[in-house]
C-alpha positions as CSV (number, residue, x, y, z in Angstrom):
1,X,23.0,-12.2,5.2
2,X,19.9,-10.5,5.1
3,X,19.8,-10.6,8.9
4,X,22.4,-8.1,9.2
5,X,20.4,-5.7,7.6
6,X,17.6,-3.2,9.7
7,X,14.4,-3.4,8.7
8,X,14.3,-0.6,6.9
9,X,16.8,-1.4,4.6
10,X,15.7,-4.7,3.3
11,X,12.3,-3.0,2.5
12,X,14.7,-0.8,0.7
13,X,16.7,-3.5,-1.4
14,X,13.8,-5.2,-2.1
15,X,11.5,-2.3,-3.4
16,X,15.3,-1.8,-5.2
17,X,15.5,-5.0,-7.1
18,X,11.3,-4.9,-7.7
19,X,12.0,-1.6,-9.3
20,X,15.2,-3.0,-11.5
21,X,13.5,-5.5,-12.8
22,X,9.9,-3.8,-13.8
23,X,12.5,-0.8,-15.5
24,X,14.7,-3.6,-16.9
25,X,11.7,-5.9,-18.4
26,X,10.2,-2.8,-19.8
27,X,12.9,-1.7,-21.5
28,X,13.7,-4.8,-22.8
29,X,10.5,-5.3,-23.9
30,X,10.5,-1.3,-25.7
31,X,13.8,-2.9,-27.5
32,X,12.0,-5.6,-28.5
33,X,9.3,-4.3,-29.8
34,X,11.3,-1.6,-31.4
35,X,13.9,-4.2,-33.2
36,X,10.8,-6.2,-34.8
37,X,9.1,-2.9,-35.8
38,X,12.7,-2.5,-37.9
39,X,13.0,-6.2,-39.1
40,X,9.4,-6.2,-40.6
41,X,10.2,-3.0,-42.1
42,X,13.7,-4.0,-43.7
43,X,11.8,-7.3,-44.7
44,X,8.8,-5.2,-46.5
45,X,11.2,-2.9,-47.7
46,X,14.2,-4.5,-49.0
47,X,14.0,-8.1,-48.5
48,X,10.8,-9.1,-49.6
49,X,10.7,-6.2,-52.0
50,X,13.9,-7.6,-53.7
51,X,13.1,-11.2,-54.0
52,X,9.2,-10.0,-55.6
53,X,11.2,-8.0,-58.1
54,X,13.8,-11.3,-58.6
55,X,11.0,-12.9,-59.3
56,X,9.5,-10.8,-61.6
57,X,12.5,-10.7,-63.4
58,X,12.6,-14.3,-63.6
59,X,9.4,-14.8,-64.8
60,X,9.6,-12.0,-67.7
61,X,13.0,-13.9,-68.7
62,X,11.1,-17.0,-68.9
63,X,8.9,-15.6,-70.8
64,X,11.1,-14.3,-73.4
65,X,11.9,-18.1,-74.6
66,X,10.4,-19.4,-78.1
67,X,9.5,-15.9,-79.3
68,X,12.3,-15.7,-81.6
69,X,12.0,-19.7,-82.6
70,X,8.5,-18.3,-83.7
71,X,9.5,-15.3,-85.3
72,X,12.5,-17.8,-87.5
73,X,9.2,-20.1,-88.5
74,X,6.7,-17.4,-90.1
75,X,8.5,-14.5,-89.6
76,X,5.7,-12.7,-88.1
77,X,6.4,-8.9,-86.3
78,X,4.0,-9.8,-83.5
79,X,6.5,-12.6,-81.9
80,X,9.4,-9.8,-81.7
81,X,7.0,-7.1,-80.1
82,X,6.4,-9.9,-77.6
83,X,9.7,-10.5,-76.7
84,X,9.9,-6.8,-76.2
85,X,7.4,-6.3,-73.7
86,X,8.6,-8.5,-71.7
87,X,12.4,-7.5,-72.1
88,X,10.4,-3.7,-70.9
89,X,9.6,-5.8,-68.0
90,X,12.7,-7.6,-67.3
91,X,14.5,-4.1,-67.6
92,X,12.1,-2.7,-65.5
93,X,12.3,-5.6,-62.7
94,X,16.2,-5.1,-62.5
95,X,15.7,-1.4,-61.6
96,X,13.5,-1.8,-59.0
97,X,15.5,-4.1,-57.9
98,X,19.4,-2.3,-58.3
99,X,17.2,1.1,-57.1
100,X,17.1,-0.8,-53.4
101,X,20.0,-0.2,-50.2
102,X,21.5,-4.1,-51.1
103,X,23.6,-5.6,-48.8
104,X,27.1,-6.1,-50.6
105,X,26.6,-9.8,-51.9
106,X,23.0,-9.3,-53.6
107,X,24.4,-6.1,-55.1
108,X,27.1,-7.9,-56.9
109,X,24.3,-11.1,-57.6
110,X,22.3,-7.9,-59.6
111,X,25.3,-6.4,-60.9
112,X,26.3,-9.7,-62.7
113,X,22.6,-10.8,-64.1
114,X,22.2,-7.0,-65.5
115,X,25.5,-7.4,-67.2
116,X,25.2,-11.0,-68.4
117,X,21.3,-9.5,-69.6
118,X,22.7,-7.0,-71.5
119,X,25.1,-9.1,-73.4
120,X,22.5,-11.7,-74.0
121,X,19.9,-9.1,-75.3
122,X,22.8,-7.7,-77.3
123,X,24.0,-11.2,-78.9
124,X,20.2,-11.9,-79.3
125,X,19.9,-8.8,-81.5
126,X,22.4,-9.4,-83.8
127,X,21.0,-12.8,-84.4
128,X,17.5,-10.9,-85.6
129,X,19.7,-8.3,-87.3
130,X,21.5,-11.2,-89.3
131,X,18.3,-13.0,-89.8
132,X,16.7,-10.3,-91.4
133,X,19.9,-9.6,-93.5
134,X,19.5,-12.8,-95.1
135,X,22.8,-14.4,-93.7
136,X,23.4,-18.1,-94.0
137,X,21.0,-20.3,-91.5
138,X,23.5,-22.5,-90.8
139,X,25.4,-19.2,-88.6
140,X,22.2,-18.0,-87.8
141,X,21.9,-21.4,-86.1
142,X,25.0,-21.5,-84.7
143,X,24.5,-18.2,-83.1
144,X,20.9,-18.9,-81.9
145,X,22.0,-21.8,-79.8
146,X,24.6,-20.1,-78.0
147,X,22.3,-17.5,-77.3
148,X,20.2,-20.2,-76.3
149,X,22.4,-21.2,-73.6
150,X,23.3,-17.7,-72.2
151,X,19.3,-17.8,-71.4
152,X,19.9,-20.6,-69.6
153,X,22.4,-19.9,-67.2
154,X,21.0,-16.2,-66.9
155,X,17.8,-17.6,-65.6
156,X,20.1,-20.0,-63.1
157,X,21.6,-17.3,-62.4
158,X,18.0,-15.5,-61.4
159,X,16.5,-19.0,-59.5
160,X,19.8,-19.2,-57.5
161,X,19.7,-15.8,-56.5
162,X,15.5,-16.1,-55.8
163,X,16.2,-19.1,-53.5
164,X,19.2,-17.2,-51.5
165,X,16.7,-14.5,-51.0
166,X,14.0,-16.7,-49.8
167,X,16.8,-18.1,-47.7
168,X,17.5,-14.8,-46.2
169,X,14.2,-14.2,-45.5
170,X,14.0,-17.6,-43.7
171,X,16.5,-16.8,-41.4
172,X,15.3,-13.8,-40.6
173,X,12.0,-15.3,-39.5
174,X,13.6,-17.6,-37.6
175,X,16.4,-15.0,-36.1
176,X,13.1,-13.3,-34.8
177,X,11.2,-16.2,-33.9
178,X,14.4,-17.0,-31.6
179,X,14.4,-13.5,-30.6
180,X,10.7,-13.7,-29.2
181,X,11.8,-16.5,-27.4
182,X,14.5,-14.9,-25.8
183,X,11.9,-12.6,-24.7
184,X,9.7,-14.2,-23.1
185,X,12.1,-16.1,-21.7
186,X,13.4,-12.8,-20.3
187,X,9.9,-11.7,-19.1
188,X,9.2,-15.4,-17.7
189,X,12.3,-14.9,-15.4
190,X,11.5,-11.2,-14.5
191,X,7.9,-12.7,-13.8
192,X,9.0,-15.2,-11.0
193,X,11.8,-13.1,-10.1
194,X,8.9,-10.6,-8.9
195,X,6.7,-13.1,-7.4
196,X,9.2,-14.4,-5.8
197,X,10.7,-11.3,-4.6
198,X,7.3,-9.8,-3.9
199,X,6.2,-12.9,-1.5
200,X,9.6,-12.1,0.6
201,X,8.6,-8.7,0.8
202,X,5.2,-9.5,2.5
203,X,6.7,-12.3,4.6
204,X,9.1,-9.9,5.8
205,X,6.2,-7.3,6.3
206,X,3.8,-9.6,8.0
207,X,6.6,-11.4,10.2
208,X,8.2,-8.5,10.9
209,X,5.6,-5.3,11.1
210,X,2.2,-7.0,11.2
211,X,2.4,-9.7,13.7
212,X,4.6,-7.5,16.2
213,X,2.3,-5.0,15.6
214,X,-0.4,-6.9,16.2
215,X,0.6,-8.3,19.5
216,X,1.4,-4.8,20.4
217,X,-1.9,-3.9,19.6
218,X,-3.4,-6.4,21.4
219,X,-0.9,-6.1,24.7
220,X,-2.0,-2.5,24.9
221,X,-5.6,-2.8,24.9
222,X,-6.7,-3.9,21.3
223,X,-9.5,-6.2,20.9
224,X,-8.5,-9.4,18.5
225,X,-11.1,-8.8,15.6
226,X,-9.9,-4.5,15.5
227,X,-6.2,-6.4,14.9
228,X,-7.3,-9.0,12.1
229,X,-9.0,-5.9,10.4
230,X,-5.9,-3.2,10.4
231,X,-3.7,-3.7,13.2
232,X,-1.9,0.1,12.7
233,X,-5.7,1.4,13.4
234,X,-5.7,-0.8,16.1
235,X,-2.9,-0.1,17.6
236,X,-2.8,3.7,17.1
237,X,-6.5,3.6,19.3
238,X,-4.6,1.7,21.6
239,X,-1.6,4.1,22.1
240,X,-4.4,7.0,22.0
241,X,-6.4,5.5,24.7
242,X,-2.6,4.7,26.7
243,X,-2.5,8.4,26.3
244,X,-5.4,9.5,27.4
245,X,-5.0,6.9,30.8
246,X,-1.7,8.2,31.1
247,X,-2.4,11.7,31.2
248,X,-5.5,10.7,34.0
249,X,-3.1,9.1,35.5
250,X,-0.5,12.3,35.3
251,X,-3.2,14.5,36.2
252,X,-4.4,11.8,39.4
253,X,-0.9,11.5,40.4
254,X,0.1,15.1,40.2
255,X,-3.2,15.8,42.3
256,X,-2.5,13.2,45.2
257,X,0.9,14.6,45.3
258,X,-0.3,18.0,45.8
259,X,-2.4,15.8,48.8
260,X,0.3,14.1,50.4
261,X,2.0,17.4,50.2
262,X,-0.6,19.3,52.2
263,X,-1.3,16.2,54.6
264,X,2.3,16.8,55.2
265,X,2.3,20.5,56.1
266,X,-1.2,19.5,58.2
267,X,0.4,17.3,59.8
268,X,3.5,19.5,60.8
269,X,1.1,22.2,61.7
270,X,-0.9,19.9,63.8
271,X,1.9,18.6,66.2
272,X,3.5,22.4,65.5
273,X,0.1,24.1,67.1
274,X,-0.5,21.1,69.9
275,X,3.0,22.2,71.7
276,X,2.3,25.7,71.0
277,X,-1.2,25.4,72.8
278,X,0.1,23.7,75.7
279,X,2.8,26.1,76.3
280,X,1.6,28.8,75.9
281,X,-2.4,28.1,76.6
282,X,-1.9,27.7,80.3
283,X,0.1,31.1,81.1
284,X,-2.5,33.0,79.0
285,X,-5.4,32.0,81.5
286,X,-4.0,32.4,84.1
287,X,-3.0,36.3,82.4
288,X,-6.7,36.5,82.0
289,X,-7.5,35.4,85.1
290,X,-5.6,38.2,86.8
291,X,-6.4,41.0,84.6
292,X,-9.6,40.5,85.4
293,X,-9.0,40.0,88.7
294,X,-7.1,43.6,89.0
295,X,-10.1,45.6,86.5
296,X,-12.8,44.4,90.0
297,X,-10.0,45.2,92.9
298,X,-8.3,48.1,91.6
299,X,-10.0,51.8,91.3
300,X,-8.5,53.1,88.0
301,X,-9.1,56.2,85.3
302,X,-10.0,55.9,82.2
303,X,-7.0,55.5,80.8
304,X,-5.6,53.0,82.4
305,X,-9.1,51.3,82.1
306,X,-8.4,51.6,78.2
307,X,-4.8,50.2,78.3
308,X,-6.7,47.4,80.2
309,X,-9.1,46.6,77.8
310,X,-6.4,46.7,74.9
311,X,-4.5,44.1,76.5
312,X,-7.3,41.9,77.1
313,X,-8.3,42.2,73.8
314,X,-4.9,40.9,72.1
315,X,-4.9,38.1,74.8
316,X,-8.3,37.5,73.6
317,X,-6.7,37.4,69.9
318,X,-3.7,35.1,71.3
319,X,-6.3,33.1,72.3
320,X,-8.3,32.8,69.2
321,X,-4.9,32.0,67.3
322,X,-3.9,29.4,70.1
323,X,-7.6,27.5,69.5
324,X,-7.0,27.6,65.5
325,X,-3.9,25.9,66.8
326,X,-5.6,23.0,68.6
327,X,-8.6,22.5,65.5
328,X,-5.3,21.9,63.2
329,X,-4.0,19.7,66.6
330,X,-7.2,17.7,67.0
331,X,-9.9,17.8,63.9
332,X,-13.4,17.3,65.1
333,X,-15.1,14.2,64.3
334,X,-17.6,14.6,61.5
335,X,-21.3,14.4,62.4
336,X,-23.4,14.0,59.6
337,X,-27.0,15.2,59.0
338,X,-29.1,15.6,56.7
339,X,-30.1,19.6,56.1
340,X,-30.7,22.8,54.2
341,X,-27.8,24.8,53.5
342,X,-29.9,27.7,53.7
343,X,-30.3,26.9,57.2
344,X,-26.7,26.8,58.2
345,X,-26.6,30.1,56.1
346,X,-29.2,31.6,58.0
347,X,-27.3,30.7,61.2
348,X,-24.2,32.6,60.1
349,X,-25.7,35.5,59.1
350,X,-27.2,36.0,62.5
351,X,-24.0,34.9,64.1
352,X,-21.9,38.1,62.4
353,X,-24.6,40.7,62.0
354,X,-22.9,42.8,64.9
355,X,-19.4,42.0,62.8
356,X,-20.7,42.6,59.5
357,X,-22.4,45.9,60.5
358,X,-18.9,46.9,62.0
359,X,-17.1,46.5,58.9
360,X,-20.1,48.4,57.0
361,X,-20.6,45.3,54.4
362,X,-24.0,45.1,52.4
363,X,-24.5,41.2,52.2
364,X,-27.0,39.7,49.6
365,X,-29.0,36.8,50.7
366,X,-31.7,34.7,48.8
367,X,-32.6,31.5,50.6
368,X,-33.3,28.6,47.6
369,X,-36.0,26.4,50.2
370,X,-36.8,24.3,47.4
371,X,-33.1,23.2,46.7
372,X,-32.8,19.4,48.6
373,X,-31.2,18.6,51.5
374,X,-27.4,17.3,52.0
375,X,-25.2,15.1,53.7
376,X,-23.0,17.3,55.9
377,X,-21.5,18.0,59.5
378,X,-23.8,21.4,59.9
379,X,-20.9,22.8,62.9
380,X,-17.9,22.7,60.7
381,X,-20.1,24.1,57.7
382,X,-20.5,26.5,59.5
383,X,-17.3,27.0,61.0
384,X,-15.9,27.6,57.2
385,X,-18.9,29.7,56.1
386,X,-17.7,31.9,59.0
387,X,-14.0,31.8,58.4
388,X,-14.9,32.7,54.7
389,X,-17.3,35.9,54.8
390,X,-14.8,37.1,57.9
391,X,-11.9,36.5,55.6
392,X,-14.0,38.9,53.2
393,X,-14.9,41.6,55.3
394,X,-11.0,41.5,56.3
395,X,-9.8,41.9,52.5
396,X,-12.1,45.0,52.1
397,X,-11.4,46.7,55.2
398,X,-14.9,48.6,54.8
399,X,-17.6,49.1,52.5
400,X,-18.4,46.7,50.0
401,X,-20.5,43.7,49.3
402,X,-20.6,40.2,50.1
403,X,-23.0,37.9,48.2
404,X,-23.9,34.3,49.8
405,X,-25.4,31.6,47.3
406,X,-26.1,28.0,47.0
407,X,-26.9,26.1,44.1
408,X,-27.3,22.3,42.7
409,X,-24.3,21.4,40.0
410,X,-23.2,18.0,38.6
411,X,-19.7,17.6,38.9
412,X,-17.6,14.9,36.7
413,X,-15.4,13.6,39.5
414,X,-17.9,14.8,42.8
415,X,-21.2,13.6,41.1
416,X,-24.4,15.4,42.2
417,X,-22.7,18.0,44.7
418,X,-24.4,21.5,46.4
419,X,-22.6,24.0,45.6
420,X,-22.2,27.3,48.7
421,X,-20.2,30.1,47.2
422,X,-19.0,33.7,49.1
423,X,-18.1,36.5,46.8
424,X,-16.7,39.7,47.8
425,X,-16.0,43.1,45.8
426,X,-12.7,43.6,47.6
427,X,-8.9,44.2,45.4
428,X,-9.2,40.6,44.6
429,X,-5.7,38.0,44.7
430,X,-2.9,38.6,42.8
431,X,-2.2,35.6,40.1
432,X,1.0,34.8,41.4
433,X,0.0,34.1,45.0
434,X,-3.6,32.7,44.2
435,X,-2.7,28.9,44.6
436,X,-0.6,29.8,48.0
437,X,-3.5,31.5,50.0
438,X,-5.0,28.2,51.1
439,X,-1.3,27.3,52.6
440,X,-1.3,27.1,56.3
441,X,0.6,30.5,58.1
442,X,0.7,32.1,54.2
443,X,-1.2,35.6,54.7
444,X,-1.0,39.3,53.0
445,X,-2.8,40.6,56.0
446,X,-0.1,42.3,58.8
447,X,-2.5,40.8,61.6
448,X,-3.4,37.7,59.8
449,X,-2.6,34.3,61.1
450,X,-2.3,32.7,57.8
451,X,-4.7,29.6,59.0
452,X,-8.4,30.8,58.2
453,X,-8.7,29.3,54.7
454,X,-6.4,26.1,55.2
455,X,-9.6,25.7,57.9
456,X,-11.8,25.8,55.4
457,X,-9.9,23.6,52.9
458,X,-9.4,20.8,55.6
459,X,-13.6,20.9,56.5
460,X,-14.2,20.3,52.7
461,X,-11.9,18.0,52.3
462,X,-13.3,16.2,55.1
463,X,-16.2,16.4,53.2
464,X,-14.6,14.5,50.6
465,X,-15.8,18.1,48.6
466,X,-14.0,20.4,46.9
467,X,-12.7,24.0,47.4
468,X,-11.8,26.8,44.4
469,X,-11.0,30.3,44.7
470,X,-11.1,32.5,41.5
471,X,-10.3,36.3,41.6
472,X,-9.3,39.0,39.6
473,X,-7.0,41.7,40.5
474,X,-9.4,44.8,41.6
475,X,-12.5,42.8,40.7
476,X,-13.1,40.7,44.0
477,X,-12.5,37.1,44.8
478,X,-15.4,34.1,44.3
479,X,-14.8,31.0,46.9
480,X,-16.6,28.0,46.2
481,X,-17.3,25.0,48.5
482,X,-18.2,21.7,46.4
483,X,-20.4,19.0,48.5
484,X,-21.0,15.5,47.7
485,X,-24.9,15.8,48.1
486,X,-24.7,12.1,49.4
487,X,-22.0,12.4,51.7
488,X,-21.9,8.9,51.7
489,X,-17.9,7.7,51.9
490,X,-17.2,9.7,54.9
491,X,-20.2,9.2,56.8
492,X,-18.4,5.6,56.8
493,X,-15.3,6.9,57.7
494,X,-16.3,9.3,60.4
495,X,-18.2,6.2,61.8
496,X,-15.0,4.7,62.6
497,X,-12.7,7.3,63.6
């Protein structure tokens, strides 16, 4: 039956009945204690009370035989003040006891030994009234013996009702003697009844919420002696540490997506820009070849010498675009060395002096010599270092400055990793386009071909580095190469491209 129920609620019935019970064994217990409280009161108070004064009036009745014998023999006062002292306490025993809340029976039982009293201290009086009178001894006599045996039957009358009262008392004592039995009895039964009802309760806890939990505990993770010591802690490190893999394992997934993704667009772009250089490679050289051809042969002015030179240089840009083409086509094989960053820097900087001067940029150099050297392939280093101060100079148009550094950082996924960053004091990247400028053909530039920094990401990420941009609207733009200092893993892979 109890399988029907859900957990929950035979926790509930059972922390139900506990609670009936505890609440119905106390009160019993508060009635109990509260009806012997009023028995030994009513005892003290009426019962006992009554049969003391009984007794009392039984003993001063007693008491009063052979004074009046006496007093006929020498007929001495003494023996009549005698008998009334202890008729003062005969009367005096009978109040106390017709002064008391009497049940109906022992009210009547007092009512009839006060009455046949009086009438025996009255016919007792008028013997000693006739005695002293003088009258005939013969009806004194006469008059004494009946008086004689009113005492006797009054004082049956008091033993009877002093045993009845003992009686009553008897039973009482035994009526709460049965009572206490009752109640304990009562309290016995509540006793197992919450044993027993407590041991189902931690069966049902440990069957049902301990051991599960447990072997949860242990299934996620939990070591055995964490669960034997408090399997919730247990399993609540488990589920934290499930969590915490989980949400590396969000944040791991959500990053190789972001991968796959780019590989994708790489790889469209790579078979996009091989059949665009190969169409359209060809026919440009042979352009070139002719123009050229024509500015020797033919004798023309000066402005047709200009119109010439403009076209050769946008079939010189054509050209430039068509060969960012076929790097995306045909990535060079990494060649690692080991060298100074600040050489490759060097190299650069000497590389676009004439470029740099032309777009009026101050750029701020300080070689760090003493930094070690790294793993890298020193060309295509270089080939992004170029792509990224150009990509400056480009964003500020002219003036401004660039600043080159290099550093040694320890990264928590990279390791040990140099670190070559470019920063600029050009209008910066809007927020909402700042993860999109490293997509291949995305540009904000009207002569941009959208590829320069999707270069630069694919040479770090040959790297097995790391590449972040940070900029601030009107502030500039920082880039930030990341390189495995070892450049272990891919000089492996290179090897066997």
């Amino acid at each position: 039956m109890m399988s029907a129920f859900s957990l929950r609620s035979k926790i509930t019935c059972i922390f139900s009945a506990i609670a009936v019970i505890v609440l119905a064994g106390g009160g019993s217990l508060f009635w109990y204690t509260f009806q012997t409280d009023r028995s030994i009161g009513m005892m003290i108070d009426r019962e006992i009370f009554l049969y003391k004064a009984v007794q009392d009036m039984e003993l001063a009745l007693a008491n009063q035989k052979g004074f009046l014998t006496y007093y006929f023999l020498d007929g001495d006062e003494k023996w009549l003040a005698a008998l009334a002292t202890y008729r003062q306490m005969f009367s005096e025993s009978l109040e106390r006891a017709t002064s008391l809340n009497l049940a109906k029976g022992n009210r009547e039982a007092i009512e009839d030994i006060a009455e046949k009293y009086h009438d025996y201290i009255a016919a007792k009086d008028q013997v000693i009234d006739n005695y002293k009178l003088g009258i005939h001894p013969d009806t004194i006599s006469a008059s004494h013996q009946k008086q004689r045996d009113a005492f006797f039957h009054l004082l049956t009358l008091c033993e009877e009702f002093s045993r009845k009262q003992w009686r009553d008392i008897l039973q009482r004592e035994e009526a709460g003697i049965k009572r206490s039995k009752k109640m304990r009895a009562t309290a016995f039964t509540g006793l197992i009844a919450f044993v027993a009802l407590s041991a189902l309760f931690l069966m049902i806890l440990y069957r049902q919420i301990l051991v599960p939990i447990r072997g949860l505990a242990m299934e996620t993770g939990g070591l055995p002696q964490e669960n034997i010591k408090n399997e919730v802690d247990s399993l609540a490190h488990s589920l934290q540490d499930m969590r915490r893999d989980f949400d590396e394992t969000s944040t791991q997934l959500a990053r190789s997506q972001r991968t796959l993704m780019q590989a994708e667009r790489m790889a469209t772009v790579g078979e996009l820009a091989a059949g665009v250089a190969h169409t359209i490679r060809n026919p440009f050289t042979s352009i070139k070849m002719r123009m050229f051809s024509l500015g020797r042969t033919l004798d023309l002015n000066d402005a047709q010498n200009e119109d010439l030179k403009v076209i050769a240089d946008e079939i010189a840009r054509i050209d430039k675009i068509v060969q960012n083409f076929l790097e995306f086509a045909r990535p060079p094989k990494l060649r690692l060395e080991s060298c100074h960053l600040h050489d490759i820097i060097h190299s650069v900087l000497v590389l676009l002096e004439y470029r740099i001067k032309k777009y009026e940029v101050e750029l701020c150099y300080e070689p760090r010599p003493d930094l070690p050297v790294v793993r890298i392939d020193p060309d295509r280093i270089k080939e992004a270092l170029v792509n990224l101060i150009v990509n400056s100079c480009e964003a500020m148009g002219h003036g401004g400055t660039i600043t080159v550094a290099e550093s040694r950082t320890v990264d928590s996924q990279l390791g040990e990793v140099a670190v070559l960053s470019v920063t600029d004091t050009g209008p910066g990247v809007p927020e909402a386009i700042l993860d999109k400028i490293t997509t291949p053909f995305f540009t904000t530039k009207d002569e941009g071909s959208g590829i320069g920094l999707s270069i630069v990401v694919r040479i770090v990420q040959e790297h097995d580095g790391r590449f972040i941009v940070s900029s601030e609207p009107g502030k500039g733009t920082e880039c930030m190469i990341y390189l495995p200092v070892a450049g272990r893993a891919y000089e492996h892979d290179s090897d066997n491209r």
